[in-house]
C-alpha positions as CSV (number, residue, x, y, z in Angstrom):
1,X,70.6,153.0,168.8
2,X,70.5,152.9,172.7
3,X,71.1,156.2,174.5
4,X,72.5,156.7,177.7
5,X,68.7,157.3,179.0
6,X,67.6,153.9,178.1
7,X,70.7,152.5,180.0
8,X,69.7,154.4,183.3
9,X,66.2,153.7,182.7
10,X,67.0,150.1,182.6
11,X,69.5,150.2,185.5
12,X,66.5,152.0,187.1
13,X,64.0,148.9,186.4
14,X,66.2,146.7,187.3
15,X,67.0,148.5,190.9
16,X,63.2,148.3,191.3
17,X,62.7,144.6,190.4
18,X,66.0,143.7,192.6
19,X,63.9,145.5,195.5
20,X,60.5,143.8,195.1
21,X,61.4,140.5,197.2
22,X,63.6,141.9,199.9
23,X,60.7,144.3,200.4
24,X,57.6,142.0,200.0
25,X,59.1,139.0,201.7
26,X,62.5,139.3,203.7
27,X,62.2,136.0,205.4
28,X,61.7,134.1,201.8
29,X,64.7,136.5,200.1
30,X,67.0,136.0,202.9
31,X,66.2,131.9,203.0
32,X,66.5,132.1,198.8
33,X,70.3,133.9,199.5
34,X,71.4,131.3,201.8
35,X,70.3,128.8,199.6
36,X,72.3,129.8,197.0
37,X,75.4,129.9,199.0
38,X,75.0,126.0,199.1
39,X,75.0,125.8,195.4
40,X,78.5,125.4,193.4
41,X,79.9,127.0,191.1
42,X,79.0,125.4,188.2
43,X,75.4,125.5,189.1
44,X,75.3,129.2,189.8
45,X,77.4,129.8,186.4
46,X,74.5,128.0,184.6
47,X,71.9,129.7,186.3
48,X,73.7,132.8,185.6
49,X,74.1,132.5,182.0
50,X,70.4,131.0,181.4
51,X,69.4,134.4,182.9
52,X,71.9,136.5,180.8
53,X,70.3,134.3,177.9
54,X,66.5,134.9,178.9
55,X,67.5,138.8,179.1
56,X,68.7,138.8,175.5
57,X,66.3,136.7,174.0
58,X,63.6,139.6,175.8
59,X,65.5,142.3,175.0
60,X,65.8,141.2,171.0
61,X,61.9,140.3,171.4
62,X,61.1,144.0,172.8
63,X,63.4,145.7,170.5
64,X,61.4,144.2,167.1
C-alpha cells in the first residue's frame, strides 16, 4: 500500500530530476522550452501520455 511518505518522496525525486537540466544546462533547457511552444496540441498530448505510460510501466516494474 503507498503511504503518504512514498508520495513525498517521490514528489521529492521528481523536484530533483525537474532541476537537473535548468541547473546543468540553462541555455539547452531554455531552447528545449521554446521548442515545445512550437509544438501543437496533439503532439504535446502524445508526448504527454507516452511519458504518463513510461512512468507506469516503471512504476509496476519497481513495485514487483
Amino acid at each position: 500500500m503507498l503511504a503518504w511518505n512514498d508520495l513525498l518522496a517521490a514528489f521529492a525525486l521528481y523536484l530533483v530530476l525537474e532541476g537537473l537540466l535548468p541547473f546543468v544546462t540553462p541555455r539547452g533547457w531554455r531552447q528545449s522550452l521554446l521548442q515545445m511552444t512550437r509544438l501543437s496540441d496533439g503532439q504535446l498530448r502524445v508526448i504527454g501520455l507516452a511519458s504518463m505510460l513510461a512512468g507506469v510501466v516503471l512504476l509496476a516494474w519497481v513495485r514487483s
